[in-house]
DSSP file (Angstrom, degrees, kcal/mol; ACC not computed):
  #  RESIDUE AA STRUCTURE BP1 BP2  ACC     N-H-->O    O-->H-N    N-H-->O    O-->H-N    TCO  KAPPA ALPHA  PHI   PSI    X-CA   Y-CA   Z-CA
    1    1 A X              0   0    0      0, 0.0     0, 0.0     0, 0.0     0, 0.0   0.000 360.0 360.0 360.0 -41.5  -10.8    0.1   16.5
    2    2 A X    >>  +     0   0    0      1,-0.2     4,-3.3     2,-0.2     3,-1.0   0.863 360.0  61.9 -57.7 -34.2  -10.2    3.9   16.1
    3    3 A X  H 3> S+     0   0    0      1,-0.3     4,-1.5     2,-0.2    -1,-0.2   0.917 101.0  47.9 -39.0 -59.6   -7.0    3.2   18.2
    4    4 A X  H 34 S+     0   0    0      1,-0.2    -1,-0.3     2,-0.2    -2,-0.2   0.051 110.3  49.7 -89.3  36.3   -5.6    1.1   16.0
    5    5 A X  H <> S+     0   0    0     -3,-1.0     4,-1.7     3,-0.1     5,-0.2   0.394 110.7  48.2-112.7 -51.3   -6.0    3.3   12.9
    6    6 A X  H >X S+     0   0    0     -4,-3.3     3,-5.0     2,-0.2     4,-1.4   0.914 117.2  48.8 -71.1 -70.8   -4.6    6.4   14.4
    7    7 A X  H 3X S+     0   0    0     -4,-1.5     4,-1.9     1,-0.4     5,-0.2   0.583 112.2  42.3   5.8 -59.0   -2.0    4.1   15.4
    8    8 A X  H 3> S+     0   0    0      2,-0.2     4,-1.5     3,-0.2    -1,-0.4   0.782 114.0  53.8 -83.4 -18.2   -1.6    2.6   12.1
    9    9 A X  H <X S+     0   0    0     -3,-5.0     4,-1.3    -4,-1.7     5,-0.4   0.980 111.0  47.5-105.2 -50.6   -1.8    6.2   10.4
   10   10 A X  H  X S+     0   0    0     -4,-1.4     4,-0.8     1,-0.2    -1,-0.2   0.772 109.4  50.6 -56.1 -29.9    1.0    7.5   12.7
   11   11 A X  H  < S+     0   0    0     -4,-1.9     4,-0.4    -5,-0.3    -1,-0.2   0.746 113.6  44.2 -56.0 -41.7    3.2    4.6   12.1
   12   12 A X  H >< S+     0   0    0     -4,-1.5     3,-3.3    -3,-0.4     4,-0.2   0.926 113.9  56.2 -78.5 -70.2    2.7    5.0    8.0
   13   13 A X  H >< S+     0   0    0     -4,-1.3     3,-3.2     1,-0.3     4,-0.4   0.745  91.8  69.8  -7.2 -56.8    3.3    9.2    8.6
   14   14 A X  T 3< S+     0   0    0     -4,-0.8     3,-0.4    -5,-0.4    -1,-0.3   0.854  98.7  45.6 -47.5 -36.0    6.2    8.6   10.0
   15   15 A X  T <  S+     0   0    0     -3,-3.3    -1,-0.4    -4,-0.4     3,-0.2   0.139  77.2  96.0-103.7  27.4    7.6    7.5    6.7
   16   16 A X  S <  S+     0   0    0     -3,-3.2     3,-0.5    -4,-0.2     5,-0.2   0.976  77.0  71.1 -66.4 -49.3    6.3   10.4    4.2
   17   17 A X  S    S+     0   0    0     -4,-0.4     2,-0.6    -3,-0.4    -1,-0.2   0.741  91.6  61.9 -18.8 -51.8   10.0   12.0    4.7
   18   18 A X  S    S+     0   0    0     -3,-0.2    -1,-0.3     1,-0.1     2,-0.2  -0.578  95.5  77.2 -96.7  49.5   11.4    8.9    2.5
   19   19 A X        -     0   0    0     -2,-0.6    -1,-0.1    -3,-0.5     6,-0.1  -0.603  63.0-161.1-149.5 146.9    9.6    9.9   -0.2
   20   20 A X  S    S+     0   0    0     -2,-0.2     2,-0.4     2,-0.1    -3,-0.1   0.623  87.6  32.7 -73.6  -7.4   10.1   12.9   -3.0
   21   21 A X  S >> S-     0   0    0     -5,-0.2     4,-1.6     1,-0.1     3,-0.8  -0.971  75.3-131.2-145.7 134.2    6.2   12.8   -4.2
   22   22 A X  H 3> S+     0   0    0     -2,-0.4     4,-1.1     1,-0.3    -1,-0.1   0.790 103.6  67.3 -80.9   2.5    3.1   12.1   -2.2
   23   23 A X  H 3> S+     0   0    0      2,-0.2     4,-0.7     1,-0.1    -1,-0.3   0.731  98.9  51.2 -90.2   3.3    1.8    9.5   -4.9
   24   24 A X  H <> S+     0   0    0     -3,-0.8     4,-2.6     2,-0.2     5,-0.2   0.710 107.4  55.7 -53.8 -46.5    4.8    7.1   -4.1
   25   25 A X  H >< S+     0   0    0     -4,-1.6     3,-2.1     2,-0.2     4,-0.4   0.788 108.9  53.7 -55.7 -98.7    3.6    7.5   -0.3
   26   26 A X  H 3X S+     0   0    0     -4,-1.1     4,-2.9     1,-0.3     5,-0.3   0.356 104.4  44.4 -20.3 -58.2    0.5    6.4   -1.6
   27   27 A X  H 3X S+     0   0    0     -4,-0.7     4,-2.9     2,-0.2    -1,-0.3   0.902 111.0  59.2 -63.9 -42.3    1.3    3.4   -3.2
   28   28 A X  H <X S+     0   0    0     -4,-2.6     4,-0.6    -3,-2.1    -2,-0.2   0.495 114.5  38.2 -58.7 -18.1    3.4    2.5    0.0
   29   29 A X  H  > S+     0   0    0     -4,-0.4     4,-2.1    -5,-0.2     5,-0.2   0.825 113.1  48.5 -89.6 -49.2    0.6    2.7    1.9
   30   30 A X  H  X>S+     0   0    0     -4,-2.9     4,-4.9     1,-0.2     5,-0.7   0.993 118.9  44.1 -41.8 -55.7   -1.8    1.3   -0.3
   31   31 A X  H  X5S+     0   0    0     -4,-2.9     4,-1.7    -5,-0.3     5,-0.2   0.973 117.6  51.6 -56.7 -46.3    1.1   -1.9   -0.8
   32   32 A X  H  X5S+     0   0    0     -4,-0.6     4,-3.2     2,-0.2    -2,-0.2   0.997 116.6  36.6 -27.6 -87.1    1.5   -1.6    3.4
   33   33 A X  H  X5S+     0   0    0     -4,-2.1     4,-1.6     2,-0.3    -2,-0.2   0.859 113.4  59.6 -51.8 -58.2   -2.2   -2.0    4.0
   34   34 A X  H >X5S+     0   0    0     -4,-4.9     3,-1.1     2,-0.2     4,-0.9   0.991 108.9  45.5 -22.1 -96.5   -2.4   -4.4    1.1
   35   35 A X  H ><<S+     0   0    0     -4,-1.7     3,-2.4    -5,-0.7    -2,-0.3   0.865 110.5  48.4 -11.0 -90.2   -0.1   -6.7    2.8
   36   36 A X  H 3< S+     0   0    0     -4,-3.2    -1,-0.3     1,-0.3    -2,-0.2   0.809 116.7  41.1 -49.5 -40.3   -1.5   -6.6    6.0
   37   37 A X  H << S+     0   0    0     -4,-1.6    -1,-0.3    -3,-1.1    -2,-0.2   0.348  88.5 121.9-104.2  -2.4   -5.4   -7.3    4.8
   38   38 A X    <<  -     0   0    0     -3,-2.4     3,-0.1    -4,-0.9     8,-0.1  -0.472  47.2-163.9 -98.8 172.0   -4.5  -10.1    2.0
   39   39 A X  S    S+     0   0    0      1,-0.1     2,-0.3    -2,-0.0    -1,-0.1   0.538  75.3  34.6-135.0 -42.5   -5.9  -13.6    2.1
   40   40 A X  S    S-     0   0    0      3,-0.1     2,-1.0     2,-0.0     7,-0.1  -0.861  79.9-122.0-118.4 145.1   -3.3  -15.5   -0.5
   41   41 A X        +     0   0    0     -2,-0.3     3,-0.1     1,-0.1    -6,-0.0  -0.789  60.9 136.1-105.2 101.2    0.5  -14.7   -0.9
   42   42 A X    >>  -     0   0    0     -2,-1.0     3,-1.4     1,-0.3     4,-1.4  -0.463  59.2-128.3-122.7  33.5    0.4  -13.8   -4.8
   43   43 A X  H 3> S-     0   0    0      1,-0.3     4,-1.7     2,-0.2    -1,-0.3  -0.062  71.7  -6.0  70.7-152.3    2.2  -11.2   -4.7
   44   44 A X  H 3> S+     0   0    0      2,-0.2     4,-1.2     1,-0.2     5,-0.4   0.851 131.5  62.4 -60.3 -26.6    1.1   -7.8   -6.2
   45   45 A X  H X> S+     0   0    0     -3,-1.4     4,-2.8     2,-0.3     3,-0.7   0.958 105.7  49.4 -87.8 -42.8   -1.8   -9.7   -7.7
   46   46 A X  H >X S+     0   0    0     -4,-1.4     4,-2.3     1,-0.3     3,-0.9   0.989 111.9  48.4 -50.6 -69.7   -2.9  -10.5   -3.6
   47   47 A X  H 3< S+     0   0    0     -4,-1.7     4,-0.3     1,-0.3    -1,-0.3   0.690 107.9  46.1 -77.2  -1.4   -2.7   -7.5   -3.0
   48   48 A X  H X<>S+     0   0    0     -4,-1.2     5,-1.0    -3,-0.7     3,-1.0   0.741 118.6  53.6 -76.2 -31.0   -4.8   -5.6   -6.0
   49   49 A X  H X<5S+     0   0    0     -4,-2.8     3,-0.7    -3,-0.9    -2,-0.2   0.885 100.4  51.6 -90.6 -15.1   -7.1   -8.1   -5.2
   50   50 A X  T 3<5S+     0   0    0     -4,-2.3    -1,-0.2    -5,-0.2    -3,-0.1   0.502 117.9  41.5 -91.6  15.0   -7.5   -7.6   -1.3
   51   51 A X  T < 5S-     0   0    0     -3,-1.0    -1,-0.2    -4,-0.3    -2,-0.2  -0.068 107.4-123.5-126.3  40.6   -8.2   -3.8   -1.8
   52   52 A X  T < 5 +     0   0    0     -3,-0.7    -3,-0.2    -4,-0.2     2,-0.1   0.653  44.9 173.6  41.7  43.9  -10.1   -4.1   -4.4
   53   53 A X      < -     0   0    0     -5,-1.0    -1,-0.2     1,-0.2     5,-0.1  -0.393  46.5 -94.5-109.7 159.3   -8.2   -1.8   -6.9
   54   54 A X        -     0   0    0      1,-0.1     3,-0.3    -2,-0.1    -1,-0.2  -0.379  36.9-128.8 -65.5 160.5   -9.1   -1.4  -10.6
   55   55 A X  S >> S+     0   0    0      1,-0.2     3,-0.7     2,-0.1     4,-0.6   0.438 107.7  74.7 -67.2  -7.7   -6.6   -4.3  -12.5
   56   56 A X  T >4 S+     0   0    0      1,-0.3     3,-0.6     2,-0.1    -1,-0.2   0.969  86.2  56.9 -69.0 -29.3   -5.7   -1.4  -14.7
   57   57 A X  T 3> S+     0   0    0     -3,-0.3     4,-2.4     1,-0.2    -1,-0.3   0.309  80.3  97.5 -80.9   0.6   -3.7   -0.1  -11.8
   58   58 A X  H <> S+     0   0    0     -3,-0.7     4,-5.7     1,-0.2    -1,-0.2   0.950  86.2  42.3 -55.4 -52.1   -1.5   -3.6  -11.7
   59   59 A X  H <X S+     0   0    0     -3,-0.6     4,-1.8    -4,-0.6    -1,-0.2   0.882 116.2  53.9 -72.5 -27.1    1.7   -2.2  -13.8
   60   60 A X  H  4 S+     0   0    0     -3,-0.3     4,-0.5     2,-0.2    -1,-0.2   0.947 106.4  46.7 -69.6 -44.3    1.3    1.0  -11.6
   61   61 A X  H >X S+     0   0    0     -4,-2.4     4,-0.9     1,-0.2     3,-0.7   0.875 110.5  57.1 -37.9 -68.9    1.5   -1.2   -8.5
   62   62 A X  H 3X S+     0   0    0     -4,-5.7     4,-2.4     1,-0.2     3,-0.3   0.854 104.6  60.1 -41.0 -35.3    4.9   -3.1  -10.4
   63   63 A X  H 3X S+     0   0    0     -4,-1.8     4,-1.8     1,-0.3    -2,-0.2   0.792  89.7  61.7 -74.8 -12.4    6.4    0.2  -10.5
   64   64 A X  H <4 S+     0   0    0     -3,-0.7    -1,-0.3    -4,-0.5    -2,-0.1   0.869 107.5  38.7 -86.9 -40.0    6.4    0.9   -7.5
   65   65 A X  H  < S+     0   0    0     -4,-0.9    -1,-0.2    -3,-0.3    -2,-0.2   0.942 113.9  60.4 -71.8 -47.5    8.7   -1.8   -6.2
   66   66 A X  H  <        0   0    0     -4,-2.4    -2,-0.2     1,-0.2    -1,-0.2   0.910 360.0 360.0 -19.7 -68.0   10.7   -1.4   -9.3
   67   67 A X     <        0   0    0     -4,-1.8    -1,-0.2    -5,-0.1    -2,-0.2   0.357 360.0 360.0 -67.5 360.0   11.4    2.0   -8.4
């Protein structure tokens, strides 16, 4: 299991470069990881709700694709 974590965390690293702030990396992992773990395809709403993230954080979530 640790394999495929360093794995997965050198594969997301890879892509820090492509972004100007590390909370946009953040969200692109969080949205990455999201993705990968979610149960329903709903969209952002799967994915707040298969990492358990506050609902407040939903419009933050929209911006990010937005942007």
């Amino acid at each position: 299991m640790e394999e495929i974590l360093n794995l997965l965390n050198d594969s997301l690293m890879t892509f820090y470069a492509c972004f100007k702030n590390g909370e946009a990396f953040h969200w692109f992992v969080c949205t990455i990881v999201g993705i990968m773990i979610r149960s329903e395809r709903l969209g952002v709403t799967s994915i707040i709700r298969a990492l358990g993230i506050a609902p407040c954080h939903y419009e933050a979530l929209l911006h990010f694709f937005r942007a």
